[in-house]
C-alpha positions, 0 to 999 in steps of 0.5 A: 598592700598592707605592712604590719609591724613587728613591733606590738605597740607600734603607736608608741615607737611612732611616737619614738621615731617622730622624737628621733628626729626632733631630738637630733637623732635621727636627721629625717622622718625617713631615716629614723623609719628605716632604722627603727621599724620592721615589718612583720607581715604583709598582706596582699589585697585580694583577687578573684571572687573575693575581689569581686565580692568587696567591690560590689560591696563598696558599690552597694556603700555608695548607692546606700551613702547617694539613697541616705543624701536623698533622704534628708532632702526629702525629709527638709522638704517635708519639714518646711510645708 
């Protein structure tokens, strides 16, 4: 699940929220997070074909990162004759 924020320089009210607190205005992290952000829109993760779409394409990241580790064995060895 992913939240958007309402606001469209969430960085800078982040920045805001964390001052809150250390300025004593706010007396938790939490507290100032409730008060001072909304959520826009939320966005669910994806079901069906889709899903099975991203998880094979994370599964085929993996074997891509385990053939790369592979690689740079092999070229050591070949560096080191």
């Amino acid at each position: 699940r992913l939240v958007l924020p309402r606001e469209q320089e969430a960085v800078l009210l982040g920045a805001a929220t964390i001052g809150a607190v250390a300025s004593g205005q706010k007396p938790s992290l939490l507290e100032a997070m409730v008060t001072m952000n909304t959520a826009a829109d939320v966005i669910l993760p994806a079901t069906g074909e889709i899903q099975k779409f991203h998880e094979h394409k994370h599964w085929i990241f993996h074997q891509m990162h385990a053939d790369q580790l592979r690689y740079r064995v092999w070229m050591k060895m070949s560096s080191s004759r």
